[in-house]
C-alpha positions as semicolon CSV with decimal commas, in nm:
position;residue;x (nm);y (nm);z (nm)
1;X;-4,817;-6,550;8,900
2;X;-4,716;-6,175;8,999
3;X;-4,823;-5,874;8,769
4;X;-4,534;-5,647;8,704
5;X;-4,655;-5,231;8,639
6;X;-4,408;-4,991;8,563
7;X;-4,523;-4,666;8,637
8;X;-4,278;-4,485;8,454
9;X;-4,368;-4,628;8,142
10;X;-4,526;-4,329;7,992
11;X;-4,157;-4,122;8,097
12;X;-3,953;-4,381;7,921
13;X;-4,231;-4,345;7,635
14;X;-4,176;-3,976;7,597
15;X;-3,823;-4,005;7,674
16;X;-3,777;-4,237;7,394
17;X;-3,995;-4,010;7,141
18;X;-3,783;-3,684;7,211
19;X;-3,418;-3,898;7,110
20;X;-3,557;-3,962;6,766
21;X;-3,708;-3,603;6,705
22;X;-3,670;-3,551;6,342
23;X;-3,671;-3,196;6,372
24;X;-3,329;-3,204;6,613
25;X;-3,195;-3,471;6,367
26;X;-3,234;-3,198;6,090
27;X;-3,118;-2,933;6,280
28;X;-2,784;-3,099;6,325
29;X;-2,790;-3,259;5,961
30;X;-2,821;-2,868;5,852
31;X;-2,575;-2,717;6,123
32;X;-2,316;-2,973;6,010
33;X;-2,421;-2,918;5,599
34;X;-2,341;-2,528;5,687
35;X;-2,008;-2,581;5,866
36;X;-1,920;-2,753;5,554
37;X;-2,046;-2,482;5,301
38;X;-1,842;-2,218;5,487
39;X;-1,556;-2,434;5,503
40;X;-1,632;-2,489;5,057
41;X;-1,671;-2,099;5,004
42;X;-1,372;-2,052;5,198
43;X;-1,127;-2,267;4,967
44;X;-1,341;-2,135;4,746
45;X;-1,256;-1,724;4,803
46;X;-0,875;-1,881;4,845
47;X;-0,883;-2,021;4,512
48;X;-1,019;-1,678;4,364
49;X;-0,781;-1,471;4,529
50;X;-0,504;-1,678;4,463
51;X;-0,655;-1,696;4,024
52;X;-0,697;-1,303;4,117
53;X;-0,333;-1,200;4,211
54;X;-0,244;-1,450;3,928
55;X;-0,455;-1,310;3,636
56;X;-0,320;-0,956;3,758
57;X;0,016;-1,070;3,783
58;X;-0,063;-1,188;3,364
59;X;-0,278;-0,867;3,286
60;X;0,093;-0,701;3,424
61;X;0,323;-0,946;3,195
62;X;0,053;-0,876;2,898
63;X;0,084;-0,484;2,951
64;X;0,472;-0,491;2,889
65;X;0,438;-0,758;2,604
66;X;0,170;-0,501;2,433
67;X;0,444;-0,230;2,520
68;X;0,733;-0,427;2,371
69;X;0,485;-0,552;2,072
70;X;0,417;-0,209;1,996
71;X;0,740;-0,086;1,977
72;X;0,868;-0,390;1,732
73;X;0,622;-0,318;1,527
74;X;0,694;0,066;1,485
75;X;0,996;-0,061;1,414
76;X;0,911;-0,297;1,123
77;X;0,671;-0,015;0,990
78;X;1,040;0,220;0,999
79;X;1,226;-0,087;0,847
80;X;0,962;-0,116;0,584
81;X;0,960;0,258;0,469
82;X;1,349;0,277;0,480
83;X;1,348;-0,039;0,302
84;X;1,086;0,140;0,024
85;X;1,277;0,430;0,018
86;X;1,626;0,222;-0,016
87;X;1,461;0,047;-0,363
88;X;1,361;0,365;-0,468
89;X;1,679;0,540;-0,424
90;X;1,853;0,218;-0,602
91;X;1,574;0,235;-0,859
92;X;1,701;0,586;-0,910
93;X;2,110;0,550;-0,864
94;X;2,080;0,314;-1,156
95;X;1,823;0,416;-1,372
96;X;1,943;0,830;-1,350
97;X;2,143;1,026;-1,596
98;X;2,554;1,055;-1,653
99;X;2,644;1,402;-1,815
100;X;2,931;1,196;-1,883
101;X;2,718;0,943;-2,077
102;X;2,560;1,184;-2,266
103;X;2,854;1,378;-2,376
104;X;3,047;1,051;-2,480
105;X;2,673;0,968;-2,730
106;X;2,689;1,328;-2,831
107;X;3,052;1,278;-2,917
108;X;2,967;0,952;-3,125
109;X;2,731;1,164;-3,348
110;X;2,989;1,446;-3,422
111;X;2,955;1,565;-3,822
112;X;3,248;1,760;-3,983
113;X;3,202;2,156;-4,029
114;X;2,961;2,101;-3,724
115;X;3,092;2,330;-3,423
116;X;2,923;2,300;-3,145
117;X;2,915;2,626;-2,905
118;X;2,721;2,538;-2,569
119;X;2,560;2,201;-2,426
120;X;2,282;2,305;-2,177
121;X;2,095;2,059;-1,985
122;X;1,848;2,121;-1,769
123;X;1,748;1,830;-1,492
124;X;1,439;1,882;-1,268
125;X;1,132;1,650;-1,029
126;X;0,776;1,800;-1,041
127;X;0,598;1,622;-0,715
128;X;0,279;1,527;-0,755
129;X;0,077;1,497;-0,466
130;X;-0,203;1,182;-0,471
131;X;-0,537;1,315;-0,657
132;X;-0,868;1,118;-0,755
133;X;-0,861;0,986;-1,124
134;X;-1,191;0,818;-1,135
135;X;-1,472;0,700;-0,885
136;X;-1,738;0,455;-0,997
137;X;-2,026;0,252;-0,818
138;X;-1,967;-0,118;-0,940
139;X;-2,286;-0,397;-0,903
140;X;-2,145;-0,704;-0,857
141;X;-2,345;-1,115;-0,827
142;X;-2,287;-1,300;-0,502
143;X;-2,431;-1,610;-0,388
144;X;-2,624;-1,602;-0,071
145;X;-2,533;-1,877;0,239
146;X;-2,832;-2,107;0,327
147;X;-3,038;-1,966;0,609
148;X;-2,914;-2,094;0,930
149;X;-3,237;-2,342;1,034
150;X;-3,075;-2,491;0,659
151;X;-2,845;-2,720;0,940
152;X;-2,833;-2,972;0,705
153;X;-2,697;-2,753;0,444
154;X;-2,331;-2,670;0,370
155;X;-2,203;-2,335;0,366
156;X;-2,147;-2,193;-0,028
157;X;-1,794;-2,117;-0,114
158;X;-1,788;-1,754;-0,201
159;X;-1,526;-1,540;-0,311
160;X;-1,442;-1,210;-0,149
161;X;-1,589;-0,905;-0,263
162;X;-1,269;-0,751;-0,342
163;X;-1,205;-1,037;-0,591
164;X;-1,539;-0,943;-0,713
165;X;-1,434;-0,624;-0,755
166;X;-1,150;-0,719;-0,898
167;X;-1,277;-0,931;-1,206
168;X;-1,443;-0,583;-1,318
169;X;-1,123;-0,403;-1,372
170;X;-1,015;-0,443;-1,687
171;X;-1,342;-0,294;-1,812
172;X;-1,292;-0,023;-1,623
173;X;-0,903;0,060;-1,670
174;X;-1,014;0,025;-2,033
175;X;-1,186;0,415;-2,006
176;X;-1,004;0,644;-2,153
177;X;-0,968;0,801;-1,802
178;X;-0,678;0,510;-1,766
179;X;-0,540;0,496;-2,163
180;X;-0,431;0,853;-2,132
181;X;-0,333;0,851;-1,754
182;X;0,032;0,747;-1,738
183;X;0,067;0,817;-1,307
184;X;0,040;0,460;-1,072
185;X;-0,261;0,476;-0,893
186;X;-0,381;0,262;-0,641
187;X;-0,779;0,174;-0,541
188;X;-1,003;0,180;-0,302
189;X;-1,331;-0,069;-0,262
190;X;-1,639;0,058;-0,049
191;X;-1,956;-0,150;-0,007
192;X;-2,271;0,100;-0,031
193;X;-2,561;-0,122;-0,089
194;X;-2,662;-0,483;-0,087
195;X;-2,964;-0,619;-0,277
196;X;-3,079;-0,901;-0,167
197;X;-3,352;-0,968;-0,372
198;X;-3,128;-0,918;-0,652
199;X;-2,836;-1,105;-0,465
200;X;-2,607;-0,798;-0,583
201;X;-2,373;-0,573;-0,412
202;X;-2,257;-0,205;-0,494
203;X;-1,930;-0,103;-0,391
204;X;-1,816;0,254;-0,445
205;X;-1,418;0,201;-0,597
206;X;-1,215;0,525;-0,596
207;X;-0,874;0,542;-0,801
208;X;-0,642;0,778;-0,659
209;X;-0,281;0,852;-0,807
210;X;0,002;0,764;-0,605
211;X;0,239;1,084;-0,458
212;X;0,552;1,078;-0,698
213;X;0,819;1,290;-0,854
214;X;0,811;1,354;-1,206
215;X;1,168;1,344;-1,392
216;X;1,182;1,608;-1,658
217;X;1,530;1,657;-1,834
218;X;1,596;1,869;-2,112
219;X;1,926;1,915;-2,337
220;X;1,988;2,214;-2,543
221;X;2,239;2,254;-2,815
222;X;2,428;2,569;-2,967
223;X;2,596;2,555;-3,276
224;X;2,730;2,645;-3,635
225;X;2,700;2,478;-3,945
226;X;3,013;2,570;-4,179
227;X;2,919;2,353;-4,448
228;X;2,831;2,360;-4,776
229;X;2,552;2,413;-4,926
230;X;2,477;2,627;-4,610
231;X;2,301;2,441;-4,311
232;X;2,339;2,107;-4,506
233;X;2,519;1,927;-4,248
234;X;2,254;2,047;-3,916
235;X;2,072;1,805;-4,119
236;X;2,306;1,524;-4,100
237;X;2,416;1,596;-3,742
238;X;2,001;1,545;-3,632
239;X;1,970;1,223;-3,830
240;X;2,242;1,099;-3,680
241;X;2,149;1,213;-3,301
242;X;1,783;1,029;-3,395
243;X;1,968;0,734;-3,509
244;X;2,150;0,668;-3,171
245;X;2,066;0,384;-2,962
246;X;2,154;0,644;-2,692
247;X;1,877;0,920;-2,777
248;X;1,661;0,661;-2,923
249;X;1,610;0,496;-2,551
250;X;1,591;0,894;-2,399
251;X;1,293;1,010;-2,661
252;X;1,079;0,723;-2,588
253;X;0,759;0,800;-2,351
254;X;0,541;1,090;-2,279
255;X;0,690;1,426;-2,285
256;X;1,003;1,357;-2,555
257;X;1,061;1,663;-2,797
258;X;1,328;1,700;-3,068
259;X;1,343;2,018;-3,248
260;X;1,592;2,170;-3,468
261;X;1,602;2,550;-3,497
262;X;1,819;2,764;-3,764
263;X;1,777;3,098;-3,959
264;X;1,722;3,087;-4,328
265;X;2,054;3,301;-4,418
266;X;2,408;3,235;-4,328
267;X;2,585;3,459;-4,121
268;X;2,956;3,558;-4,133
269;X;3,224;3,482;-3,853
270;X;3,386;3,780;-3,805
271;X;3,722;3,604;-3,684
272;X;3,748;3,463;-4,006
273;X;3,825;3,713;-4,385
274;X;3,764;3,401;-4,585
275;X;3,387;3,282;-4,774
276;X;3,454;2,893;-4,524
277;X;3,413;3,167;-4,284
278;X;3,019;3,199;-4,384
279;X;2,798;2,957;-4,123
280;X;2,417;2,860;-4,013
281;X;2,386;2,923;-3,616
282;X;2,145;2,659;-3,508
283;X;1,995;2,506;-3,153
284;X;1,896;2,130;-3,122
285;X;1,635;2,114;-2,835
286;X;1,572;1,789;-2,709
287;X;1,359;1,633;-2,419
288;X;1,419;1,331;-2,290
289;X;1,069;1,099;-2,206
290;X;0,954;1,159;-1,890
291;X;0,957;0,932;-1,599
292;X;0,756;0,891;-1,296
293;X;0,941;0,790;-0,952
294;X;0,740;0,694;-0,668
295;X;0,808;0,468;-0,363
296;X;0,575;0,210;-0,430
């Protein structure tokens, strides 16, 4: 039987061994895995320029909305003043005085052998500009929230600390800073100091005054008593002006005055020759009750 040798056995061999080199296997796995990741970051950098150009085309659209959102709400804040002031100016177009009014109740209360000589009235606003009434530090109780490694703890419903605040009032108000203040004031809360081993917290409240116009009106009236017994009917004619519905409503609040001025001895009108000639000059000074006007 014949003995076949191949002498290129050992070629083959090594031929065979370089095809499957792992190394050039990688090298091409890793060549082709890198084509790939450029090709990724590329439609990649595409998608980011394209969310680029479109988040600045939005920052753009959100600009002019903040422009336009700014300008509405100027506007509301104008509306809203114009609006305050249009109440207030209502408030005061219905709630002012008519001369006329007042000469029609003064007419009502006429007395005979009563002349009156002059009606002087005298209608004036004293602003007030806003000014602290009273400032106080105020401890109030609030319940702490469980500690957050508590998870299995709810939260605690809490009220605000304004509503806190709030609850404390009427003692306060009850001072006699706020009996004899007669001016709307508004208030303002600010926390200073928590205590949390006391589970308190202090808020500073300030009570300012609100700006306003003070309404001050004032009616003066001249006049001569002719009756008899001299100055007896002055009398009459001030009972009856007290006894108005029309005054009564004016002299209520702070401020209102009524005074009655006259001279002990009748003098003599010198127009007149006969004794009904002989009369008691006298002045009625009345203030109405104050009122305070603000736009609030």
């Amino acid at each position: 039987m014949p003995i076949r040798i191949n002498l290129l056995a050992e070629q083959i061999a090594a031929e065979e061994m370089r095809r499957k080199d792992p190394i050039k296997r990688a090298l091409i796995i890793g060549a082709a895995l890198t084509v790939l990741m450029l090709i990724w970051i590329g439609l990649a950098q595409l998608k980011v320029n394209s969310a680029r150009a479109e988040m600045s085309d939005l920052e753009y659209q959100i600009s002019k909305l903040e422009d336009r959102y700014k300008a509405v709400r100027l506007n509301e804040a104008a509306m809203a003043e114009a609006n305050r002031r249009i109440v207030s100016l209502e408030r005061y177009s219905t709630n002012r005085i008519f001369w006329g009014t007042l000469l029609d109740a003064v007419q009502n209360v006429a007395v005979p052998r009563i002349r009156l000589t002059e009606i002087r009235g005298d209608y004036k606003y004293v602003v007030t500009e806003p000014g602290l009434i009273f400032s106080t530090n105020v401890p109030v109780a609030y319940v702490p929230q469980p500690a957050g490694w508590k998870f299995w703890a709810s939260p605690v419903p809490s009220p605000s600390l304004e509503s806190l605040i709030l609850k404390e009032f009427k003692t306060l108000t009850n001072a006699r800073q706020f009996r004899t203040n007669f001016y709307a004031f508004t208030n303002k809360i600010t926390p200073t100091l928590t205590n949390e081993i006391d589970k308190t917290i202090t808020a500073k409240v300030d009570f300012t005054t609100l700006p306003s116009a003070i309404e001050q009106i004032s009616l003066e009236l001249r006049g001569r008593d002719y009756a008899t017994p001299y100055g007896s009917a002055v009398d009459e004619f001030a009972n009856r002006i007290n006894a108005s519905e029309y005054f009564k409503q004016k002299l209520k609040g702070r401020g209102s005055a009524f005074a009655v001025e006259r001279p002990p001895q009748p003098q003599r009108d010198l127009s007149e020759s006969s004794d009904s000639s002989l009369f008691v000059p006298f002045t009625i000074q009345i203030k109405f009750g104050e009122r305070i006007l603000t736009n609030e």
